[in-house]
C-alpha positions as CSV (number, residue, x, y, z in Angstrom):
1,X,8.7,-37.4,9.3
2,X,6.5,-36.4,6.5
3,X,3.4,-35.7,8.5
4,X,6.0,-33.3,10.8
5,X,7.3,-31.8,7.1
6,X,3.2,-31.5,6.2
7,X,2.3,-29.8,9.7
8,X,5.9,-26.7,9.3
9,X,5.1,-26.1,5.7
10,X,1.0,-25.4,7.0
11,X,2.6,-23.1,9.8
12,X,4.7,-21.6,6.7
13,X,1.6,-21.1,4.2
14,X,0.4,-18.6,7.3
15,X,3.5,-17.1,8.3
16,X,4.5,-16.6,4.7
17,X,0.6,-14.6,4.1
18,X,0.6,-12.5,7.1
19,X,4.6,-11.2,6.2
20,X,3.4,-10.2,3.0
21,X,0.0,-8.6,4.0
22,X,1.1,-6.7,6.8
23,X,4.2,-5.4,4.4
24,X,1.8,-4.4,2.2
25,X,-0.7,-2.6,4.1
26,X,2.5,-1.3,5.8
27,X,3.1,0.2,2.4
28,X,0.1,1.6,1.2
29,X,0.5,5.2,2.8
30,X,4.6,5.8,2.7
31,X,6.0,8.9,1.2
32,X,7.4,8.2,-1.3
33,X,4.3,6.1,-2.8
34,X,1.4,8.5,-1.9
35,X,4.1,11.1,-3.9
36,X,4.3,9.5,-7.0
37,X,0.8,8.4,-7.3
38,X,-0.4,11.9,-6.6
39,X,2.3,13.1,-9.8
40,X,1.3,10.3,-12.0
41,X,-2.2,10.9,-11.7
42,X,-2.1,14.4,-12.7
43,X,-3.5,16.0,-9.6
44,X,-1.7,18.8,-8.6
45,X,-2.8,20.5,-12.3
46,X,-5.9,19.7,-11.5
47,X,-5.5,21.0,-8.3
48,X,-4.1,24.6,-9.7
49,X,-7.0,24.6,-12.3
50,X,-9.7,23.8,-9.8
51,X,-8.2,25.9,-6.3
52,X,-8.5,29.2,-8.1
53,X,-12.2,29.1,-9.6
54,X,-13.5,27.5,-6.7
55,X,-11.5,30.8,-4.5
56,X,-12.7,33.2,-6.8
57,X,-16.5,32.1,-7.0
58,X,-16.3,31.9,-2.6
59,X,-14.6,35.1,-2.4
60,X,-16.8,37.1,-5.0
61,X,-20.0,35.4,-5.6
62,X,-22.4,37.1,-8.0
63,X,-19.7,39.7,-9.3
64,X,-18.6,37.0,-12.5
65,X,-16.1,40.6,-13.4
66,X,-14.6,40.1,-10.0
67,X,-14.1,36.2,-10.3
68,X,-12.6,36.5,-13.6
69,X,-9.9,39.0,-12.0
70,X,-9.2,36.7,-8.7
71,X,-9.1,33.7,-10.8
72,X,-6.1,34.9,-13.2
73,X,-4.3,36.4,-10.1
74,X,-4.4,33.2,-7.8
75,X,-3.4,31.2,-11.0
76,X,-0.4,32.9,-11.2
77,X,0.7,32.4,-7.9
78,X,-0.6,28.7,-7.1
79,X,1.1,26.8,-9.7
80,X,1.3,23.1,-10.1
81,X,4.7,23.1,-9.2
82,X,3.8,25.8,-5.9
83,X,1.1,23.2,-5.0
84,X,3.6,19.9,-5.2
85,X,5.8,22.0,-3.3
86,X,3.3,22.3,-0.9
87,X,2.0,19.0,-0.9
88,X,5.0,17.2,-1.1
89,X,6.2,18.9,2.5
90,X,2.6,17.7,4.1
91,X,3.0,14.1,2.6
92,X,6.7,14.4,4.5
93,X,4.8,15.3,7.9
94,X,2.1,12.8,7.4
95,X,4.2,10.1,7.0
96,X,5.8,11.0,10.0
97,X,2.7,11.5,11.6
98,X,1.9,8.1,10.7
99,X,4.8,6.6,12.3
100,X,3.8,8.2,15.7
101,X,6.8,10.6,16.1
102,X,4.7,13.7,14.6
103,X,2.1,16.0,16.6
104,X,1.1,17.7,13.2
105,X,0.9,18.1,9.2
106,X,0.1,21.3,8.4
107,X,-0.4,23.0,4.7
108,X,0.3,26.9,5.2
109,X,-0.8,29.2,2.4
110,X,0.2,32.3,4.0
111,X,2.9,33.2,1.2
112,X,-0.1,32.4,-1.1
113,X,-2.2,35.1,0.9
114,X,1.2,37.6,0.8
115,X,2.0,37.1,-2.8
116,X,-1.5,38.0,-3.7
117,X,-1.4,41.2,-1.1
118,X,1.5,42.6,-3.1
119,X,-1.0,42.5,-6.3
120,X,-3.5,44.0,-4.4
121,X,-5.5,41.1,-4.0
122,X,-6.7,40.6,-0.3
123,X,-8.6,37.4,0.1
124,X,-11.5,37.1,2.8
125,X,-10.2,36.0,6.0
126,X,-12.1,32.6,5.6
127,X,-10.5,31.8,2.4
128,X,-7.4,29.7,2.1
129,X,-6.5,28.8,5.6
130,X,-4.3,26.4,6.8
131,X,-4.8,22.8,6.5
132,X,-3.7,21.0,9.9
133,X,-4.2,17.4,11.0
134,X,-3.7,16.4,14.2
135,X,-2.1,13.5,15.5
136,X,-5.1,12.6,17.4
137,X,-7.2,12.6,14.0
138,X,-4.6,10.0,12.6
139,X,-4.4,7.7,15.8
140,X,-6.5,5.0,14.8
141,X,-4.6,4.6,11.4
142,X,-1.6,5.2,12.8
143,X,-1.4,2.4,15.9
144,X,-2.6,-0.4,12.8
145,X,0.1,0.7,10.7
146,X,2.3,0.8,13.6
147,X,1.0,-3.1,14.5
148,X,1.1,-4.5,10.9
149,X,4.9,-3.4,10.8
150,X,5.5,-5.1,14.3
151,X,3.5,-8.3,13.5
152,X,5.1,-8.2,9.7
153,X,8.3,-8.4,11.5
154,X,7.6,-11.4,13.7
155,X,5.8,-13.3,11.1
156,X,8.8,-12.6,8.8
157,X,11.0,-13.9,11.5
158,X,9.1,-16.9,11.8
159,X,8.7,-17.3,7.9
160,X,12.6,-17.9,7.5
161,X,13.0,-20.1,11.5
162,X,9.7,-22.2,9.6
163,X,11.7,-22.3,5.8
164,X,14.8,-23.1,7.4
165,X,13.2,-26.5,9.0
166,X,11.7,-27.5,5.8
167,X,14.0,-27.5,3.7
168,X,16.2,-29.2,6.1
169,X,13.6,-31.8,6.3
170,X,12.8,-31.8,2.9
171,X,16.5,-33.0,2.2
172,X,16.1,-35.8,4.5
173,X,12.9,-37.0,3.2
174,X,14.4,-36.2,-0.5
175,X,10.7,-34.5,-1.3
176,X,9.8,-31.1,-1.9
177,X,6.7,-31.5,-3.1
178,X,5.1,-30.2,0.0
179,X,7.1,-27.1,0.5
180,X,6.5,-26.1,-3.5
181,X,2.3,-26.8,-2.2
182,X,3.1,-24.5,0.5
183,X,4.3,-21.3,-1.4
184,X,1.9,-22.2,-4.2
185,X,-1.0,-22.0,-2.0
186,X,0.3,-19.0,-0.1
187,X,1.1,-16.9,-3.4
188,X,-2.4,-17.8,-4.7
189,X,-3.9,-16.7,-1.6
190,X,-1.6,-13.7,-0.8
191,X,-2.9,-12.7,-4.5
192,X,-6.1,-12.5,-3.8
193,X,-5.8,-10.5,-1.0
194,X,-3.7,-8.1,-2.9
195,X,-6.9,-8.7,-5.5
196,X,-9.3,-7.1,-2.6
197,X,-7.6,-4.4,-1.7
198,X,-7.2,-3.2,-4.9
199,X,-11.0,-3.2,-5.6
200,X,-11.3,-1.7,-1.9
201,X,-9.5,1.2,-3.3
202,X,-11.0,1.5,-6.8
203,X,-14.3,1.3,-5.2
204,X,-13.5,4.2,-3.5
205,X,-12.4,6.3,-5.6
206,X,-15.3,5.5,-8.2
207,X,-18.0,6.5,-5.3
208,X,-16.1,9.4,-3.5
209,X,-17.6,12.6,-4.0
210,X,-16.8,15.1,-1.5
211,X,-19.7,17.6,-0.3
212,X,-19.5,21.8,0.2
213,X,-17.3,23.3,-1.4
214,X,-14.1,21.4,-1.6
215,X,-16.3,19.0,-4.4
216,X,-14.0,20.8,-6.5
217,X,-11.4,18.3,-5.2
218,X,-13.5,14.8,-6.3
219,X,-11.7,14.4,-9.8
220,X,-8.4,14.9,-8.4
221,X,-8.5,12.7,-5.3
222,X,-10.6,10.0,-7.7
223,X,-7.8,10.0,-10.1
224,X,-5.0,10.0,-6.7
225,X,-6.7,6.7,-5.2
226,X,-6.9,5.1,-8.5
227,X,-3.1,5.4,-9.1
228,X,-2.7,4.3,-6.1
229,X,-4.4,1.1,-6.6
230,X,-3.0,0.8,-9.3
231,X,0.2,0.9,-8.6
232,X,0.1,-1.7,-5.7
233,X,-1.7,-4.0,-7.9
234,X,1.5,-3.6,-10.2
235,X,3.9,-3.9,-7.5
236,X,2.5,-6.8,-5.1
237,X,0.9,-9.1,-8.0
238,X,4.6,-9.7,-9.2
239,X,5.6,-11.0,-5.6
240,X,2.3,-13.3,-5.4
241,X,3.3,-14.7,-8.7
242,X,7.3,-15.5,-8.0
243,X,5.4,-17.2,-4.8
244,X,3.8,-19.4,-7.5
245,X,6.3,-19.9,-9.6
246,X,8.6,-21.1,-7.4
247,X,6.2,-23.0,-5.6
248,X,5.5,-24.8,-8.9
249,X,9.3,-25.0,-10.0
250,X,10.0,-27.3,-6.5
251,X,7.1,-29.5,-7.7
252,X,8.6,-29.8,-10.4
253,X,12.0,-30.4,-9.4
254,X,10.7,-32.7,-6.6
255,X,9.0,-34.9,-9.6
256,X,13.0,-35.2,-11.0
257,X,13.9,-36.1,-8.0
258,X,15.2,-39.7,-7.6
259,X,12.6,-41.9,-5.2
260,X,13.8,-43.1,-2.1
261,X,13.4,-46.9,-2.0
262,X,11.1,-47.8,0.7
263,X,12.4,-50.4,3.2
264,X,10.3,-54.1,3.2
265,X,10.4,-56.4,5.9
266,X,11.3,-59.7,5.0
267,X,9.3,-62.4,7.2
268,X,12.5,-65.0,8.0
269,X,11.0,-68.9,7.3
270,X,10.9,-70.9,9.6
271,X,13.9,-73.0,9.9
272,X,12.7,-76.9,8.6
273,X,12.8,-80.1,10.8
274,X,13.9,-83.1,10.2
């Protein structure tokens, strides 16, 4: 019985890490997280410093006079709040572009164009110009998202069939020394992983710099991805550590636990002659 309780609580250790991974890479680009990343780290008023100087220099290079005009005029138009308007309605469509049921996410700055028309501001017809991504552009990210959610589901169903059975045998063997090994070892792993990811990301964002003329956007997507790291690190850690924790709490508890006495044969004498 034990070596059948040792053999389910390896199956669980797996189960238990794939679950969690595939929830969390399942996680990484939602809504509502690439949202509050991109507020907490400041971008969008770095974005409405940076989108103006960088539209002014393209639109009147050499004429400083010039820039200095189109540079207060676009400012007042393209607000932080205007650009997490903006943002926050692509972020919408590329989450549901992610999920497959989207054909596009598309950033339209023709009011931006129109409110700067009425102050007699015309930009070049190169400048500003919608920002579309195609769901073909996205496929590859999409069907692995699409797959960790389906193959987090399984797993999680057969995390709770696999828990089920060892606890049910753990009763009957009156250990759970095994089962508390078993989350231990897959919270300590599970951390790790979380660990890598989050030096995948900061990695990137230390070494991204982005060439031409959007460069202008490095600081602010640096600062995005390292949020974003950040808070997953914040988030996941905490369920990698309740995995050990409880993991070492039914050790303990299995040490508390009364020990079986284990059956002896007695070899019967044989009977005496006379």
């Amino acid at each position: 019985m034990k070596v059948l309780l040792r053999f389910i609580n390896s199956l669980l250790t797996i189960a238990i890490i794939v679950t969690a991974t595939a929830f969390t890479l399942s996680q990484v680009f939602t809504y509502d997280r690439i949202s509050k990343a991109a507020d907490s780290s400041g971008a969008y008023q770095a974005l409405a410093k940076a989108l103006p100087a960088q539209i002014a220099s393209d639109s009147a290079a050499g004429n400083p006079a010039v820039q200095q005009q189109l540079n207060a005029a676009i400012t007042q138009v393209a607000t932080p709040d205007y650009i997490k308007a903006k943002f926050d309605n692509f972020f919408q469509q590329f989450d549901v572009l992610l999920r497959g049921q989207g054909a596009t996410a598309v950033i339209d700055f023709g009011d931006l164009r129109a409110s700067l028309r009425q102050k007699g501001v015309d930009l070049p017809a190169d400048q500003m110009q919608p920002l579309v991504v195609q769901q073909a552009q996205v496929a590859g990210l999409s069907k692995g998202l699409i797959i960790s959610r389906q193959v987090g589901l399984g797993a999680l169903i057969g995390t709770v069939v696999l828990l089920v059975i060892s606890l049910l045998i753990s009763y009957l063997v009156g250990t759970y020394r095994s089962l508390g090994l078993s989350l231990g070892v897959a919270g300590f792993i599970y951390g790790l992983i979380i660990l890598l990811i989050n030096a995948i990301l900061g990695s990137t964002a230390n070494n991204l710099k982005l060439q031409g003329p959007v460069n202008v956007l490095t600081p602010s997507l640096q600062k995005f991805l390292t949020e974003l790291s950040n808070q997953l690190r914040a988030q996941f850690v905490i369920l990698a550590l309740v995995l050990v924790v409880i993991g070492a709490l039914l050790l303990i508890f299995s040490g508390l636990l009364p020990k079986k006495p284990t059956k002896t044969k007695t070899l019967k004498k044989p009977a005496e002659s006379f």
